[in-house]
C-alpha atoms as an extended CHARMM CRD file, in Angstrom:
* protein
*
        71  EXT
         1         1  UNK       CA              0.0000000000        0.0000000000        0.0000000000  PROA      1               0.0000000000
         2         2  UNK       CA              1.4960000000        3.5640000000       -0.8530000000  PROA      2               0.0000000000
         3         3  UNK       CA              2.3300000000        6.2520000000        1.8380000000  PROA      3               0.0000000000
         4         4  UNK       CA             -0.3640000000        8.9580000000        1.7750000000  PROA      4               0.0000000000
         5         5  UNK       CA              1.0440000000       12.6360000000        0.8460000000  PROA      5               0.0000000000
         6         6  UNK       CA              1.5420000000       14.5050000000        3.8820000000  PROA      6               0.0000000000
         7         7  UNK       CA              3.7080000000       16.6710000000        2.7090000000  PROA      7               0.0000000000
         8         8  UNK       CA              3.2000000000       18.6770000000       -0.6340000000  PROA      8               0.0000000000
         9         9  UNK       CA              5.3960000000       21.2420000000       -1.3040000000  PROA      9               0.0000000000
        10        10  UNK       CA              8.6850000000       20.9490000000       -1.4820000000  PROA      10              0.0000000000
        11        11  UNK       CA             11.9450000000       23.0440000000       -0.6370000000  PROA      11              0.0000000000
        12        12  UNK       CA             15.2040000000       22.7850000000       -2.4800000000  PROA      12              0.0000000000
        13        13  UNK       CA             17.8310000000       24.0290000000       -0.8010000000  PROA      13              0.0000000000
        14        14  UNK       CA             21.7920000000       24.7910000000       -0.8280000000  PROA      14              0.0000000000
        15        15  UNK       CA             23.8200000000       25.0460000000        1.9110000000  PROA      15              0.0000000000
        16        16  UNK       CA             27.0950000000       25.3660000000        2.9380000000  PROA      16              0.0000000000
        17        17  UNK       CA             29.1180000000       22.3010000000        3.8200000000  PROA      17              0.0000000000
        18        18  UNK       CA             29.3380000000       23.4150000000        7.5370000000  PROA      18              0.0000000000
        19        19  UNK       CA             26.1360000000       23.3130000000        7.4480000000  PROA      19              0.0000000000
        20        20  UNK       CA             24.7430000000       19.7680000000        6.0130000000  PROA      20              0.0000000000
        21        21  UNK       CA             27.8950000000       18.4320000000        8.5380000000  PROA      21              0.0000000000
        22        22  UNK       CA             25.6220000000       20.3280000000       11.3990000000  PROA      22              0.0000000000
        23        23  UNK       CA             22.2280000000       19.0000000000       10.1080000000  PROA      23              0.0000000000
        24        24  UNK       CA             23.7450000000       15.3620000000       10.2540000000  PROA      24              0.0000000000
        25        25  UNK       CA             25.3970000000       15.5970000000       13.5980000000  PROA      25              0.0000000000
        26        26  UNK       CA             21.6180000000       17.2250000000       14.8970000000  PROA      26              0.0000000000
        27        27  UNK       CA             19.6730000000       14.2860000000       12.8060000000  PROA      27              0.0000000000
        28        28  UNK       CA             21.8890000000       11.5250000000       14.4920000000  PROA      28              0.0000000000
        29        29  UNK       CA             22.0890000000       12.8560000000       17.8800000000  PROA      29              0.0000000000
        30        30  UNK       CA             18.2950000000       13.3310000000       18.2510000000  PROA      30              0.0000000000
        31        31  UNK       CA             17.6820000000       10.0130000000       16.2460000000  PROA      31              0.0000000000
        32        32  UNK       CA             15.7290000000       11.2220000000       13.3650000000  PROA      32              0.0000000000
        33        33  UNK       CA             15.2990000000        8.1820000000       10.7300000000  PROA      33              0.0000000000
        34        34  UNK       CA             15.6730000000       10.6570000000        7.7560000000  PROA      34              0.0000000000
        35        35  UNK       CA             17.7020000000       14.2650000000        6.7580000000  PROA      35              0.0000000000
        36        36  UNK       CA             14.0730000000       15.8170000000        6.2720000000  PROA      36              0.0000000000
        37        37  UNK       CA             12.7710000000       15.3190000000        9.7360000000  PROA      37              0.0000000000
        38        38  UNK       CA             15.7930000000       16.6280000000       10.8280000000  PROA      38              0.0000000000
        39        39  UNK       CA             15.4930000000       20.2430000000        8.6740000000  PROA      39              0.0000000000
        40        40  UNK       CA             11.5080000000       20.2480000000        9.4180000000  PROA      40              0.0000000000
        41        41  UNK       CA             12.2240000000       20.1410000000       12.9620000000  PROA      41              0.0000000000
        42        42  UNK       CA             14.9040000000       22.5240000000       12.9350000000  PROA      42              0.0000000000
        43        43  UNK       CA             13.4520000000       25.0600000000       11.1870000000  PROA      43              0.0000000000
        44        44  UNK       CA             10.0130000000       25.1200000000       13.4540000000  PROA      44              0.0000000000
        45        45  UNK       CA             12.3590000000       25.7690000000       16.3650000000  PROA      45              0.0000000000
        46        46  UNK       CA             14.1780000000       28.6310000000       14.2370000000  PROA      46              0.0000000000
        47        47  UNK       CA             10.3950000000       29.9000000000       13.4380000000  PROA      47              0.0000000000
        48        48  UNK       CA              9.3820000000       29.5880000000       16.7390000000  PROA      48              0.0000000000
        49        49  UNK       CA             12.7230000000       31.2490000000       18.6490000000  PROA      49              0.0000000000
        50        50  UNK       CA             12.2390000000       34.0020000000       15.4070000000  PROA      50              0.0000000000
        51        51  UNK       CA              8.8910000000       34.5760000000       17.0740000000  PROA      51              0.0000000000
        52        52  UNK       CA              9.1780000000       34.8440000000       20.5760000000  PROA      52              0.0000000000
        53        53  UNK       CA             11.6570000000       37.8360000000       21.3340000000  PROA      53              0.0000000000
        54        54  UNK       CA              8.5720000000       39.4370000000       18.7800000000  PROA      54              0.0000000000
        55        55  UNK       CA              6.2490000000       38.9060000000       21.5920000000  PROA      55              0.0000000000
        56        56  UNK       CA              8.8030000000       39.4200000000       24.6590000000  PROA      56              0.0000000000
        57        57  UNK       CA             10.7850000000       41.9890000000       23.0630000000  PROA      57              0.0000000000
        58        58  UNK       CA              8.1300000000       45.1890000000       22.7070000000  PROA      58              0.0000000000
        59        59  UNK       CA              7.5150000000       46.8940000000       19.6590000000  PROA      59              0.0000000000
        60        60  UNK       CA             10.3250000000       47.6950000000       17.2830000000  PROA      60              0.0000000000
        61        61  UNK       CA             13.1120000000       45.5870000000       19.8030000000  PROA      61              0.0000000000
        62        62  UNK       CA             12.4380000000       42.4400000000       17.9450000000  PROA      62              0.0000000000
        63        63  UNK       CA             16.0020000000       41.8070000000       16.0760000000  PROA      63              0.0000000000
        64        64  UNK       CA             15.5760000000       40.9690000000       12.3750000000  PROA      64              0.0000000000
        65        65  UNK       CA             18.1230000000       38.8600000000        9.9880000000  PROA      65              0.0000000000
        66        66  UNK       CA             19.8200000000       42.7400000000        9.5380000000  PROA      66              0.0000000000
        67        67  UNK       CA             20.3530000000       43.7840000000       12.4810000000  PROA      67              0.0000000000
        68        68  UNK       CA             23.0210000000       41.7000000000       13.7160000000  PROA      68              0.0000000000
        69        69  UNK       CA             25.3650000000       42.7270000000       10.8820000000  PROA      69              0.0000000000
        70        70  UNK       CA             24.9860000000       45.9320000000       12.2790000000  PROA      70              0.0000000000
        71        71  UNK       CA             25.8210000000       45.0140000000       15.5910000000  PROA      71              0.0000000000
């Protein structure tokens, strides 16, 4: 029996080698079976950390993906 679709769109990506060496050492060490489950989860935490200093923060002292090459 096929899989049902659960998931229907689909990313493609590049990143840097430091990167994909990170995303295995996080897959293995939390024991996802594949590399997908792996970036899905890590990206809901990086949406989820984006959006709390939003809501702690205050208006306007929410840091975007700019301001830290200001800093």
């Amino acid at each position: 029996m096929a899989r049902p679709k659960t998931m229907q769109t689909r990313k493609i990506i590049s990143v840097p080698a430091e990167m994909a060496e990170a995303i295995d050492e996080y897959r293995f060490g939390h024991k996802f079976r594949t590399e997908s489950e792996a970036i899905r989860r890590l990206i809901e935490l990086g949406l989820e950390a984006a959006v709390a200093p939003e809501c702690d923060a205050g208006p306007g002292n929410a840091a975007g993906p700019d301001d830290a090459a200001d800093a």
